[in-house]
DSSP file (Angstrom, degrees, kcal/mol; ACC not computed):
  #  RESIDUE AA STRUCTURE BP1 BP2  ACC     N-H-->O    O-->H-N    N-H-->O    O-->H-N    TCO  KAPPA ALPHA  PHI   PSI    X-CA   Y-CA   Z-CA
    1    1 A X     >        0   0    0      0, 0.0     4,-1.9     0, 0.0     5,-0.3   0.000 360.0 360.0 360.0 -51.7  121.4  107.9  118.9
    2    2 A X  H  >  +     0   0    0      1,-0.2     4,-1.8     2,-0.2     5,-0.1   0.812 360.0  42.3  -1.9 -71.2  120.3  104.8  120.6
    3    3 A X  H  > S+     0   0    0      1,-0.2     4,-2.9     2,-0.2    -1,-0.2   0.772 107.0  55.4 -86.9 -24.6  117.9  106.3  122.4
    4    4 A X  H  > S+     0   0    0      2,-0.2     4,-1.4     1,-0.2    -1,-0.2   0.952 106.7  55.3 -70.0 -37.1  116.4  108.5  119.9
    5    5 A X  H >X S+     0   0    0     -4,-1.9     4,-3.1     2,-0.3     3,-0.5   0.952 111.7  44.3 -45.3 -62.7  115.8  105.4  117.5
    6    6 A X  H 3X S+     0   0    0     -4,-1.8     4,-2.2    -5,-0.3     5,-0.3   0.873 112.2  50.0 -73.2 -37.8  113.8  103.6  120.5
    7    7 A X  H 3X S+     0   0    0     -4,-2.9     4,-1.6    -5,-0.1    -1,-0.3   0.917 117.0  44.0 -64.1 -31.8  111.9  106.8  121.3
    8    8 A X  H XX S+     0   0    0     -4,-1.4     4,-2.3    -3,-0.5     3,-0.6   0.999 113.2  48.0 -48.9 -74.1  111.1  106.9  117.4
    9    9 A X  H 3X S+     0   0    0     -4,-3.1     4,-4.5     1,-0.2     5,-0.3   0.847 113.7  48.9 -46.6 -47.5  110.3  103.1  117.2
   10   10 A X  H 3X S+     0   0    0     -4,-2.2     4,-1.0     2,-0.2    -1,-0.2   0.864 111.8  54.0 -59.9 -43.1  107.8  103.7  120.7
   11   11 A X  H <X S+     0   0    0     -4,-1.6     4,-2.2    -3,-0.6     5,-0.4   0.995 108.7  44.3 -31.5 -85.5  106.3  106.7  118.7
   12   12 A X  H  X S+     0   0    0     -4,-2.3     4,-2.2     1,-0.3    -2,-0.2   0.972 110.5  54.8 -55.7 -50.6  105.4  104.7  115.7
   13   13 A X  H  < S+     0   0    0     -4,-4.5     4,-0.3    -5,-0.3    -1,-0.3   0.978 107.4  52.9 -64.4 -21.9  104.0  101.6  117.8
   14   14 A X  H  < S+     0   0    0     -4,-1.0     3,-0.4    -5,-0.3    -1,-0.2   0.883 112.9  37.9 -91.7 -15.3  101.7  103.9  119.5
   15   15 A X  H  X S+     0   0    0     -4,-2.2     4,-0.6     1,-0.2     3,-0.4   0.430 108.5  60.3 -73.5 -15.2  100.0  105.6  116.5
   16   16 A X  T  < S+     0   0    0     -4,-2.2    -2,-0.2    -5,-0.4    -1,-0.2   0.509  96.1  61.0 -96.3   9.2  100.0  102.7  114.7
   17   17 A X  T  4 S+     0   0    0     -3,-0.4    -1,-0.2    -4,-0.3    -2,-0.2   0.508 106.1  59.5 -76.1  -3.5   97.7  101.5  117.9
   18   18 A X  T  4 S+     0   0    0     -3,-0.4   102,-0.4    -5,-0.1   104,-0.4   0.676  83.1 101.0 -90.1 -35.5   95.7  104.2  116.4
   19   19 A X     <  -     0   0    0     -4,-0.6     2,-0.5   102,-0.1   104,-0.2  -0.158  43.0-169.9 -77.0 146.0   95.0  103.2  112.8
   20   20 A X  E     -a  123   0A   0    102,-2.4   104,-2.3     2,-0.0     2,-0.2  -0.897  10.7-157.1-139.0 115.9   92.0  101.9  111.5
   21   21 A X  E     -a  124   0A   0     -2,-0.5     2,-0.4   102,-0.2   104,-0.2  -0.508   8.0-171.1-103.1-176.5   91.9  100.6  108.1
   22   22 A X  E     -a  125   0A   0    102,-2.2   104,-2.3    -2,-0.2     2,-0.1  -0.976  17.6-135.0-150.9 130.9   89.1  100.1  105.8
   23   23 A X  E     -a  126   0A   0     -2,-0.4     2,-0.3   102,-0.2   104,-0.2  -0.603  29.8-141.7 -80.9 164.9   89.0   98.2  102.2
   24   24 A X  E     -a  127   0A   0    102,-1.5   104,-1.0     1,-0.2   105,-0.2  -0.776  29.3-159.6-127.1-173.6   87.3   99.9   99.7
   25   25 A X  S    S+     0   0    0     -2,-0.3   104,-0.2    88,-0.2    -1,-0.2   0.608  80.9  88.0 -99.4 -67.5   84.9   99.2   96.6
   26   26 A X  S    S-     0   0    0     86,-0.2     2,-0.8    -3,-0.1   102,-0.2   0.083  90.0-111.8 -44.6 132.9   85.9  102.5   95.1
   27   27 A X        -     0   0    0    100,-0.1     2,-1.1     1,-0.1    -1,-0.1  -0.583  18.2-134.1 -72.4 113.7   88.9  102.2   92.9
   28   28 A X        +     0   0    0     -2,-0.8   106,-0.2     1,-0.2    99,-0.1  -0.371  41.0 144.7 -58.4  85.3   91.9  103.7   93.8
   29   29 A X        -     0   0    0     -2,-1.1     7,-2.5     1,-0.3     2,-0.3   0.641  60.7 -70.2 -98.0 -13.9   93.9  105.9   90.9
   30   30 A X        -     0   0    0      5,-0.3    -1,-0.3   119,-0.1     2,-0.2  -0.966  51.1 -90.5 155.2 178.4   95.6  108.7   92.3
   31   31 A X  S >  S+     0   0    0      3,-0.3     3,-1.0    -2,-0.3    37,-0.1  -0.968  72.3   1.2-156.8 164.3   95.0  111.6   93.6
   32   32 A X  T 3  S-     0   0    0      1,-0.2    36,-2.7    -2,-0.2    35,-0.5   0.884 131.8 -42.6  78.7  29.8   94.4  116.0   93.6
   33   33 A X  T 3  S+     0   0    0     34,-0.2    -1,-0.2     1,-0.2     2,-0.2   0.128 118.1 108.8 130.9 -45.8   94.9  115.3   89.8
   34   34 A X    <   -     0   0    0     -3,-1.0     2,-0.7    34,-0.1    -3,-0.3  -0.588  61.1-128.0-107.9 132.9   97.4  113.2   89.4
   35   35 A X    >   -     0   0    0     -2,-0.2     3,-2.4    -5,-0.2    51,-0.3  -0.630  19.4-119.4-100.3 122.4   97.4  109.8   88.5
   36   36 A X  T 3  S+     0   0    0     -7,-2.5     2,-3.0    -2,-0.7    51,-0.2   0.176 101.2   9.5 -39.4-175.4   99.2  106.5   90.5
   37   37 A X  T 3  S+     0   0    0     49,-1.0    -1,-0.2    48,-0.1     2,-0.1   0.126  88.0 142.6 -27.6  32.3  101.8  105.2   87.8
   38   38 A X    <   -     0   0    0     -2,-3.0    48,-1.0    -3,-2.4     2,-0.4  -0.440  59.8-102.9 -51.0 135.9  102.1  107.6   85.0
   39   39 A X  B     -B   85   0A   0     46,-0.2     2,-1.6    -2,-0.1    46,-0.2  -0.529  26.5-128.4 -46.1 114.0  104.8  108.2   83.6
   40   40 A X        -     0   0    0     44,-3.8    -1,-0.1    -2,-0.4    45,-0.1  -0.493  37.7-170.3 -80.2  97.3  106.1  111.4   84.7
   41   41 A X     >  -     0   0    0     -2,-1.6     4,-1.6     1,-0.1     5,-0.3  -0.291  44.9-106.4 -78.7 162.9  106.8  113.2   81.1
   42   42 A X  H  > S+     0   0    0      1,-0.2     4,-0.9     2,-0.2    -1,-0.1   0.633 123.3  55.9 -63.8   2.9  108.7  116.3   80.7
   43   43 A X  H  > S+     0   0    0      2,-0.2     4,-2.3     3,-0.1     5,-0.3   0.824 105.1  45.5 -43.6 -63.4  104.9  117.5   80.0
   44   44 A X  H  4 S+     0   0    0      1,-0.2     4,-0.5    -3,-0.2    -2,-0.2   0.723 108.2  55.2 -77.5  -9.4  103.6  116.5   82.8
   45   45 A X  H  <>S+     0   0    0     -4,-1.6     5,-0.7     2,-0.2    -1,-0.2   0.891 113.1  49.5 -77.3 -54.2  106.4  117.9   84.9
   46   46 A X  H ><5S+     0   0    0     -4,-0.9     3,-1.5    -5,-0.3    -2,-0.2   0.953 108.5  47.7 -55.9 -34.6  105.6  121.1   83.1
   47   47 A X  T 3<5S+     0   0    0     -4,-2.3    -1,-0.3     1,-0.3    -2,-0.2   0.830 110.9  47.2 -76.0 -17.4  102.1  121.1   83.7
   48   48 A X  T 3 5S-     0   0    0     -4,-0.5    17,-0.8    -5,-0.3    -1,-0.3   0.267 104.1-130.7-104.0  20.5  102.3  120.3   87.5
   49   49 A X  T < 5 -     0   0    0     -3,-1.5    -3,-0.2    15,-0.2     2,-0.1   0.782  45.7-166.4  13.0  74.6  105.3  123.4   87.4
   50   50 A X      < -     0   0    0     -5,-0.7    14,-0.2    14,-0.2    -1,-0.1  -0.317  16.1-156.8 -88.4 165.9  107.4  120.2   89.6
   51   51 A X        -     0   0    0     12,-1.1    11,-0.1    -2,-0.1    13,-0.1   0.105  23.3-113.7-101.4  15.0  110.6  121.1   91.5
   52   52 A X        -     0   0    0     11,-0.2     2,-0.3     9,-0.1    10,-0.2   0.734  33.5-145.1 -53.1 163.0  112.9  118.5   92.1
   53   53 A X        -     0   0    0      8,-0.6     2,-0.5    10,-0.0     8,-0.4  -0.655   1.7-127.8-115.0 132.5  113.4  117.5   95.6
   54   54 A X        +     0   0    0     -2,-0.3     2,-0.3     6,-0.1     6,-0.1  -0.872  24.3 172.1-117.0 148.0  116.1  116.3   97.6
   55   55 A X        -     0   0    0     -2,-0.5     4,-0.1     4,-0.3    -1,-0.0  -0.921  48.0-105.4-141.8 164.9  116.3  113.7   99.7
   56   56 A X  S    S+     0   0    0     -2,-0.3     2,-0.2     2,-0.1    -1,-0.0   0.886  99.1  16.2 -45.1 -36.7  118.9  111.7  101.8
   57   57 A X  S    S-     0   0    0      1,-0.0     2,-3.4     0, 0.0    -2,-0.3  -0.766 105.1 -56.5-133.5-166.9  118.9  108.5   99.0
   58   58 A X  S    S+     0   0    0     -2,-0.2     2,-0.6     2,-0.1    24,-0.1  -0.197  81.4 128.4 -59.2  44.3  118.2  107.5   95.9
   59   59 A X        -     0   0    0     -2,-3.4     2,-0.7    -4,-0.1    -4,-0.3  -0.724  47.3-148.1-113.2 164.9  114.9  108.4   96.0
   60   60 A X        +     0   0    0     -2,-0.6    20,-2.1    20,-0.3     2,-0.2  -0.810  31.9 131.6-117.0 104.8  113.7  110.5   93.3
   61   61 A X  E     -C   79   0A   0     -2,-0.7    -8,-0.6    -8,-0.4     2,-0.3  -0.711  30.2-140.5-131.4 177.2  110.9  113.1   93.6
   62   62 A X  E     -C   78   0A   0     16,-2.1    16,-1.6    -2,-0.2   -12,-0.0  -0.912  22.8-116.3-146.4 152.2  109.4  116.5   93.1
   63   63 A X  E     -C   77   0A   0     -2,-0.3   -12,-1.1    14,-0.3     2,-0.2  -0.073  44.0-171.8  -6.1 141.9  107.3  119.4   94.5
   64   64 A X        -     0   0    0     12,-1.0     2,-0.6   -14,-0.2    12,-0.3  -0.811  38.9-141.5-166.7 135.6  104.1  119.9   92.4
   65   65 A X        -     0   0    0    -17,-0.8     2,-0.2    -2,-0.2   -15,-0.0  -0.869  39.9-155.9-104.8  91.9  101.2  122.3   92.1
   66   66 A X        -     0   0    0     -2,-0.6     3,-0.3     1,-0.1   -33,-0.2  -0.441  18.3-121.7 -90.1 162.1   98.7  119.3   91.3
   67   67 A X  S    S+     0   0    0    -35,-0.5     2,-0.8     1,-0.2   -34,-0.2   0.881 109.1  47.2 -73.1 -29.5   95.6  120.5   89.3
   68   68 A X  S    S-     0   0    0    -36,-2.7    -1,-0.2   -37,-0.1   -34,-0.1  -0.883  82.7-174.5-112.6 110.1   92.9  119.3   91.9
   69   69 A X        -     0   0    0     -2,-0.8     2,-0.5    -3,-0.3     5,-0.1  -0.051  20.1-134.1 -76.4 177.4   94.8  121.0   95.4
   70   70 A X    >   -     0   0    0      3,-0.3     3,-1.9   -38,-0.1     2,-0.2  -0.964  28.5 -96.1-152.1 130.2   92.7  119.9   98.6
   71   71 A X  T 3  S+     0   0    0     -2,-0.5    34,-0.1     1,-0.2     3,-0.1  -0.427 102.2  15.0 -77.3 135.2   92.0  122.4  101.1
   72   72 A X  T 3  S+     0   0    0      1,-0.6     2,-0.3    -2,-0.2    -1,-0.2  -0.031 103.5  97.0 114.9   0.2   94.3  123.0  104.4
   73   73 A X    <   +     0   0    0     -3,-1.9    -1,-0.6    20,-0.1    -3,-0.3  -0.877  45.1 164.0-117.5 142.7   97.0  120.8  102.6
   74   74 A X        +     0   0    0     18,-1.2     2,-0.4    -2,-0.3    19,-0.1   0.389  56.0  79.3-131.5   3.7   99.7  123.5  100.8
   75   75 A X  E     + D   0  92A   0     17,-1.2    17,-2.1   -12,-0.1     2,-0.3  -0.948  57.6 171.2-101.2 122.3  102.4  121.2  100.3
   76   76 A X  E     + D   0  91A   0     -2,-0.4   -12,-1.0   -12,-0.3     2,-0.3  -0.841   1.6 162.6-156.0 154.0  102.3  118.7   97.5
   77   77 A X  E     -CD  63  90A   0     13,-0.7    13,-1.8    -2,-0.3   -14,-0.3  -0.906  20.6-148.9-173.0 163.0  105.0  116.1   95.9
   78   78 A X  E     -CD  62  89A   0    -16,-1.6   -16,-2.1    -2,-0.3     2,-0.5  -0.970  11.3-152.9-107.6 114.1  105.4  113.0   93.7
   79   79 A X  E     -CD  61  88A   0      9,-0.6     8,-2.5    -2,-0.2     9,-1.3  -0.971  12.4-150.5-124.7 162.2  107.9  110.5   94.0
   80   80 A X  E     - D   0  86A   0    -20,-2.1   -20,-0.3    -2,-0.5     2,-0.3  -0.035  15.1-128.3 -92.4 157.7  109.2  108.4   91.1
   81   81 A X  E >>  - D   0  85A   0      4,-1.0     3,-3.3   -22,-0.1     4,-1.2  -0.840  56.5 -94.0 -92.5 142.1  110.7  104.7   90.4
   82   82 A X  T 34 S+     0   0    0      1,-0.3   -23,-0.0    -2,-0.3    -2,-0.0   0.502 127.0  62.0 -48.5 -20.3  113.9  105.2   88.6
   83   83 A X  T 34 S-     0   0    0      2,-0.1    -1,-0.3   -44,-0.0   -44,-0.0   0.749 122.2-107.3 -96.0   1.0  111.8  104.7   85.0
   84   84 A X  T <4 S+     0   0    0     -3,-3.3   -44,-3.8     1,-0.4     2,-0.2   0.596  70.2 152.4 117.2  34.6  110.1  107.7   86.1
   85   85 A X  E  <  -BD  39  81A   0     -4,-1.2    -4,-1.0   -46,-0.2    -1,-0.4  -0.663  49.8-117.3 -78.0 138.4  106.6  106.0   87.0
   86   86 A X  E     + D   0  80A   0    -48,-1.0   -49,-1.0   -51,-0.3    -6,-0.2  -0.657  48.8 154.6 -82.7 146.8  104.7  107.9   89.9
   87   87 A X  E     +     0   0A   0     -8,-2.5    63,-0.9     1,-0.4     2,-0.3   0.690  65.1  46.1-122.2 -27.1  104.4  105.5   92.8
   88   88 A X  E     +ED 149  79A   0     -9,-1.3    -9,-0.6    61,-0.2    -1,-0.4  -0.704  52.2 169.0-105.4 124.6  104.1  108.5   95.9
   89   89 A X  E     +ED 148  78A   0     59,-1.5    59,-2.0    -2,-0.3     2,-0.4  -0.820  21.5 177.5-138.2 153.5  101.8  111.4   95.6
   90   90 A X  E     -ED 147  77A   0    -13,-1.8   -13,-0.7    -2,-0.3     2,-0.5  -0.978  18.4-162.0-156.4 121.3  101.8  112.8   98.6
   91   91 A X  E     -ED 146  76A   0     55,-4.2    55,-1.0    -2,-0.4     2,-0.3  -0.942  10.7-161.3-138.4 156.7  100.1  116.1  100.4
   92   92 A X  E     -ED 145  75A   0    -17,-2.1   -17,-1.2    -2,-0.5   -18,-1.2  -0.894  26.6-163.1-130.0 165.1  100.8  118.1  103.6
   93   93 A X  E     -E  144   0A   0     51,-1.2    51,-1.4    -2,-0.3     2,-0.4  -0.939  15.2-173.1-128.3 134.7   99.5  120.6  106.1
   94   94 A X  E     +E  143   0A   0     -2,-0.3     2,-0.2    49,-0.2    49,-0.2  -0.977  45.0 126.7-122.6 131.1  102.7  122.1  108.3
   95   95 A X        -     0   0    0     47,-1.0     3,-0.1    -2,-0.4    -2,-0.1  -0.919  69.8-129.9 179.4 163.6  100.5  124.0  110.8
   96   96 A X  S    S+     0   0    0      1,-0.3     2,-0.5    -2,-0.2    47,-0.1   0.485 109.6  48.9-105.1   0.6  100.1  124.1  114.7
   97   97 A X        +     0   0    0     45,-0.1    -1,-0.3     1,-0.1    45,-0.1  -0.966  65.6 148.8-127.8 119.2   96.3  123.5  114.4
   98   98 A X     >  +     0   0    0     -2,-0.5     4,-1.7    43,-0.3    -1,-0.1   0.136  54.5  94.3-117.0  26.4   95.8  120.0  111.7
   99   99 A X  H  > S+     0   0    0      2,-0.1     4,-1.0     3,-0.1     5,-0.1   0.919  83.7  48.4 -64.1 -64.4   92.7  119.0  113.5
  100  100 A X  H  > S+     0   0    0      2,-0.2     4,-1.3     1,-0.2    -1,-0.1   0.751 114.8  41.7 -53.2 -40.1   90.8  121.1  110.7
  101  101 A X  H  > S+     0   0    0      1,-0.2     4,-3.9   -29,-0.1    -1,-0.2   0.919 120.1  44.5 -74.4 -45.7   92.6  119.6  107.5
  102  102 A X  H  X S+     0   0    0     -4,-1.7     4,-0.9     1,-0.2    -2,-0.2   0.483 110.8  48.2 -83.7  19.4   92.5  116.1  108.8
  103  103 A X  H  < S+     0   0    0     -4,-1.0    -1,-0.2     2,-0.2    -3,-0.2   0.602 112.3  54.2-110.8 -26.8   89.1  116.0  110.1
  104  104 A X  H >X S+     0   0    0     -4,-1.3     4,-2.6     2,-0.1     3,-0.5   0.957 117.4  41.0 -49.0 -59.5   88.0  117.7  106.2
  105  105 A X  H >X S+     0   0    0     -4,-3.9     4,-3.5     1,-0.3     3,-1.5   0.925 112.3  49.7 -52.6 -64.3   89.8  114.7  104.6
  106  106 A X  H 3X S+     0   0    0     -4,-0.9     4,-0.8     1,-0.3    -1,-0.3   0.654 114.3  44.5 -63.0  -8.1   88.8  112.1  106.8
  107  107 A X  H <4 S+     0   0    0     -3,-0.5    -1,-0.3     2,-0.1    -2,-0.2   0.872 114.6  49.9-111.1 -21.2   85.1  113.0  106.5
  108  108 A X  H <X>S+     0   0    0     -4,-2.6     4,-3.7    -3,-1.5     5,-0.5   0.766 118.1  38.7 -80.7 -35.3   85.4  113.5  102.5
  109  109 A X  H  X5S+     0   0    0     -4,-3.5     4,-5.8    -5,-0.5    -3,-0.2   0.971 111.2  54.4 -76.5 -18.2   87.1  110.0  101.9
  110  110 A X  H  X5S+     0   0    0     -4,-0.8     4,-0.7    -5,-0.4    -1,-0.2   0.691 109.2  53.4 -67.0 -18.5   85.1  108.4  104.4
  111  111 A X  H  45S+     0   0    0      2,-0.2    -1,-0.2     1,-0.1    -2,-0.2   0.943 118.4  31.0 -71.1 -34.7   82.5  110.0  102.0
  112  112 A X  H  <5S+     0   0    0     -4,-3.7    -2,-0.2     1,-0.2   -86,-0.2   0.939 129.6  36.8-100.7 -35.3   83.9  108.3   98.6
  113  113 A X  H  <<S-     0   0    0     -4,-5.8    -1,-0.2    -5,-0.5   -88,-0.2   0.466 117.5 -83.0-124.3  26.1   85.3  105.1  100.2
  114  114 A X     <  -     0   0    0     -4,-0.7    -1,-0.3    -5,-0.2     2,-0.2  -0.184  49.5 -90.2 172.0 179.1   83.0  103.9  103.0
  115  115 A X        -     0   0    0     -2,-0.2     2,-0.3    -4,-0.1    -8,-0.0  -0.697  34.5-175.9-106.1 155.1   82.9  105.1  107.0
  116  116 A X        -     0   0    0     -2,-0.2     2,-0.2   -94,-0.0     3,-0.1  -0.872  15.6-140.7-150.3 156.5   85.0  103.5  109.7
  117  117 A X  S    S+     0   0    0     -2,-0.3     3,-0.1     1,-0.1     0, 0.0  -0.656  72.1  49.9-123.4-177.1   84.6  104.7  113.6
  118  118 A X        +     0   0    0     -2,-0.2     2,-0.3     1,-0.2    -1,-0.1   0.740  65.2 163.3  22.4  59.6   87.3  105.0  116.0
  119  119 A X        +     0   0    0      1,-0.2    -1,-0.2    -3,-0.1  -100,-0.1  -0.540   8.6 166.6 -91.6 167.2   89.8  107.0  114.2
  120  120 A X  S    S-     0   0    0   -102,-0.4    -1,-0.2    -2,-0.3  -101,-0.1   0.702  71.3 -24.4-129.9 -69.1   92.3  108.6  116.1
  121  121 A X  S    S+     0   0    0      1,-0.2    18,-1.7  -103,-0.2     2,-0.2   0.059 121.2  31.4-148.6   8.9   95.3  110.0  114.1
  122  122 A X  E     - F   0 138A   0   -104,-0.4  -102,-2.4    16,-0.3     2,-0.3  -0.709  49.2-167.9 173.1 161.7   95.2  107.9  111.0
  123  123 A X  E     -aF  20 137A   0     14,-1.8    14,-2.1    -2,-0.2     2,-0.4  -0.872  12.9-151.0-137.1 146.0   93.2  106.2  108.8
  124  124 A X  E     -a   21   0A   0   -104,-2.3  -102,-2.2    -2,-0.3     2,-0.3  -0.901   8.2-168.8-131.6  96.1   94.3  103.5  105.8
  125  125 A X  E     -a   22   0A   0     -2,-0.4    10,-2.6    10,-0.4     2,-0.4  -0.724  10.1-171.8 -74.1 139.6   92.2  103.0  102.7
  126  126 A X  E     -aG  23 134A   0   -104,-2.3  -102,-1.5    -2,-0.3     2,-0.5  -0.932  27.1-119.8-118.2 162.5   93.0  100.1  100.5
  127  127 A X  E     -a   24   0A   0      6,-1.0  -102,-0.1     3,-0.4     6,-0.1  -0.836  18.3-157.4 -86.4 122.6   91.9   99.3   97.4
  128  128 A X  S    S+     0   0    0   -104,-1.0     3,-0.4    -2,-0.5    -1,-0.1   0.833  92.7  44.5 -75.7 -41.6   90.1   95.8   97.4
  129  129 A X  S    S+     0   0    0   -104,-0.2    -1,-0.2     1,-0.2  -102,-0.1   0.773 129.9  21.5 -59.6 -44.7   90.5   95.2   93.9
  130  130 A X  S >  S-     0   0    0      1,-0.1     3,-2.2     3,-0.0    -3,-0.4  -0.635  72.2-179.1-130.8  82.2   93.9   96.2   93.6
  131  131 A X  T 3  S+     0   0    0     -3,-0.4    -4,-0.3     1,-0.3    -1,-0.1   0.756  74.7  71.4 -58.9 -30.4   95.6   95.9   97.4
  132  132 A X  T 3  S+     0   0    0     -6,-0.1    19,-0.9    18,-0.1    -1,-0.3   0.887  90.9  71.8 -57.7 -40.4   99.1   97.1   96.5
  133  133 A X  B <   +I  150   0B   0     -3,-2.2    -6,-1.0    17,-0.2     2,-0.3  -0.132  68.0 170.8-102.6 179.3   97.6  100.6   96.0
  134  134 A X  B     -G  126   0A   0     15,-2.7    15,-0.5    -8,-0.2     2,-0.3  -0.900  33.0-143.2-149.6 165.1   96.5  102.6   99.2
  135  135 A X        -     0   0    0    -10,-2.6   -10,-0.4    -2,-0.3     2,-0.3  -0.818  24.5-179.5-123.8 161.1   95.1  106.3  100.8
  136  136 A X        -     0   0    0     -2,-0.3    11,-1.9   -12,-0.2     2,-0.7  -0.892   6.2-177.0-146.4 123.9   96.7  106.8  104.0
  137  137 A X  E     +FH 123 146A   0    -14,-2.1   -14,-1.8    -2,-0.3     2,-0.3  -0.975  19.3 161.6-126.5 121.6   95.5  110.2  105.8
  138  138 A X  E     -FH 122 145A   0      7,-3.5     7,-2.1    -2,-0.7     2,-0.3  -0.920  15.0-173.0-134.9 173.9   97.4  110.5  109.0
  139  139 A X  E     + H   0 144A   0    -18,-1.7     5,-0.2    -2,-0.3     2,-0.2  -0.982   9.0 174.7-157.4 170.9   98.2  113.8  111.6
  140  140 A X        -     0   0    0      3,-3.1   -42,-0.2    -2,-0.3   -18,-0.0  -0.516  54.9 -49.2-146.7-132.1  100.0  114.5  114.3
  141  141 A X  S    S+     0   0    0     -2,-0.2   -43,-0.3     1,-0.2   -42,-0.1   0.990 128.8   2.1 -76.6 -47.9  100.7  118.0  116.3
  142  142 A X  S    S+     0   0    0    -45,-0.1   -47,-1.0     1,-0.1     2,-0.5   0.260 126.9  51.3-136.8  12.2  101.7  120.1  113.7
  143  143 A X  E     +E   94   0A   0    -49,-0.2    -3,-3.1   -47,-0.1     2,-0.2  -0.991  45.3 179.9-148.0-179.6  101.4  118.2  110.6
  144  144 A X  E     -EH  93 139A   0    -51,-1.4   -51,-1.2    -2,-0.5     2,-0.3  -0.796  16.5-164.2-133.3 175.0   98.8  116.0  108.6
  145  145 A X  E     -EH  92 138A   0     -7,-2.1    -7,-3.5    -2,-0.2     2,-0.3  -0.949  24.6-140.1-174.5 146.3   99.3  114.4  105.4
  146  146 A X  E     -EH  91 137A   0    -55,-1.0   -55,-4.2    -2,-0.3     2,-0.4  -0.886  28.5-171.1-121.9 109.5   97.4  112.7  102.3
  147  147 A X  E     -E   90   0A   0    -11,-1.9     2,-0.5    -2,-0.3   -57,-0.2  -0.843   5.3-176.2-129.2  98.8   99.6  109.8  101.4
  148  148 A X  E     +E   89   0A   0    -59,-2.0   -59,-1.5    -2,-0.4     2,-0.3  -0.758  18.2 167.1 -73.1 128.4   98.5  108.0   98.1
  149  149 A X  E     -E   88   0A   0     -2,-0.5   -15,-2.7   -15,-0.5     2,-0.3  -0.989  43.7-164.8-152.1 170.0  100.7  104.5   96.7
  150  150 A X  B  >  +I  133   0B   0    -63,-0.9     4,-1.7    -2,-0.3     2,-0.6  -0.965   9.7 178.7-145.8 111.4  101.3  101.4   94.7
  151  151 A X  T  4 S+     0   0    0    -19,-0.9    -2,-0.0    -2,-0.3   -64,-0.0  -0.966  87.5  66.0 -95.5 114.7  103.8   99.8   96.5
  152  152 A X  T  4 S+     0   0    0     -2,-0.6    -1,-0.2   -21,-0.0   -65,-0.1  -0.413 106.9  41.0 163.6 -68.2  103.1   97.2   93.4
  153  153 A X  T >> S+     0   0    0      3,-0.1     4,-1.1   -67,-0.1     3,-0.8   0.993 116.5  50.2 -21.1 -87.6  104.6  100.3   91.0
  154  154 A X  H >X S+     0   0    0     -4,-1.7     2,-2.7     1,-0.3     3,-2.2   0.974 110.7  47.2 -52.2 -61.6  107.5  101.0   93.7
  155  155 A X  H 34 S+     0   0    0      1,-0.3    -1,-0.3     2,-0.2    -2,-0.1   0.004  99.8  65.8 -76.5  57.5  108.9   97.0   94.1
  156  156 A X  H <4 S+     0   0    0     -2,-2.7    -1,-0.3    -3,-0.8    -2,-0.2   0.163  95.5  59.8-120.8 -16.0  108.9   96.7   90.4
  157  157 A X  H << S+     0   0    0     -3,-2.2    -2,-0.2    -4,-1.1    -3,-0.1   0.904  86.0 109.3 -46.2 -54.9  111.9   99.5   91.0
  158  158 A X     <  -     0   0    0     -4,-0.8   -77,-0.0     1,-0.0     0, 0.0  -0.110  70.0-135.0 -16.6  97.4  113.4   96.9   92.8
  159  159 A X        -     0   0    0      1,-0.1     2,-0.3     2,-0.0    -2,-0.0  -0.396  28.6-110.0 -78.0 157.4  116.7   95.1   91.3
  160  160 A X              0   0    0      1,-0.1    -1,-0.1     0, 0.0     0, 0.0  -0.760 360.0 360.0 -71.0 130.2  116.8   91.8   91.4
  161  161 A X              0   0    0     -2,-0.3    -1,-0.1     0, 0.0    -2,-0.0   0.436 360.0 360.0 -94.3 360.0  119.4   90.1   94.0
């Protein structure tokens, strides 16, 4: 177990030599439809025909059929703070070629929130205005992924110690 951890941890430090972030002008609200801390109503739950999800803790999420979809990604989810605020929306490509999804994304958000060179396998918009919120577009061999937050939304979840 040991050793799988430390190959993980060696993983992560070497894509994250990879990352290139960029602040942006453009504001960051959401995305594919959906907006960063709505309240997820039983409305909107209908309208996005969510699933719930499981996961290993407390975390609370769903599956979702978001209104604006982004092509090569078929996977889609939300996840929640316990008052039922979105903080996650979240999209995937599970595929043995992502070269083609993440190279669409990266070249339409580089369109809406400025260009950066030397990407590699992932790329980090923040919002300048509001830094807690984020885009994060990353891939690796067989998936890629569209990762919108407001860790500002998620640590108000927090309890206090």
């Amino acid at each position: 177990m040991k050793k799988m951890a430390l190959a993980v941890g060696i993983a992560l430090m070497c894509v994250a030599a990879f990352c290139v972030e960029k602040t942006t002008t453009v504001p960051i609200t959401g995305g594919f439809g959906i907006t960063l801390g709505a309240k997820f109503t039983p409305q909107l739950a209908k309208q996005l025909k969510a699933e719930r999800a499981k996961y290993d803790d407390d975390t609370v999420g769903y599956t979702v059929v978001p209104p604006k979809p982004f092509k090569g990604f078929t996977r889609y989810s939300v996840l929640l703070t316990k008052d039922r605020k979105i903080y996650k929306i979240q999209a995937t490509c599970i595929s043995s070629d992502t070269d083609g999804p993440f190279s669409d994304a990266v070249y339409l958000f580089q369109k809406k929130y400025g260009m950066v060179s030397g990407i590699r396998n992932e790329l980090l918009f923040i919002d300048r205005k509001n830094p807690t919120r984020s885009v994060k577009i990353t891939k690796s061999q067989f998936i890629a992924a569209i990762v919108y937050s407001d860790s500002a939304v998620s640590a108000a979840d927090v309890d206090d110690i």
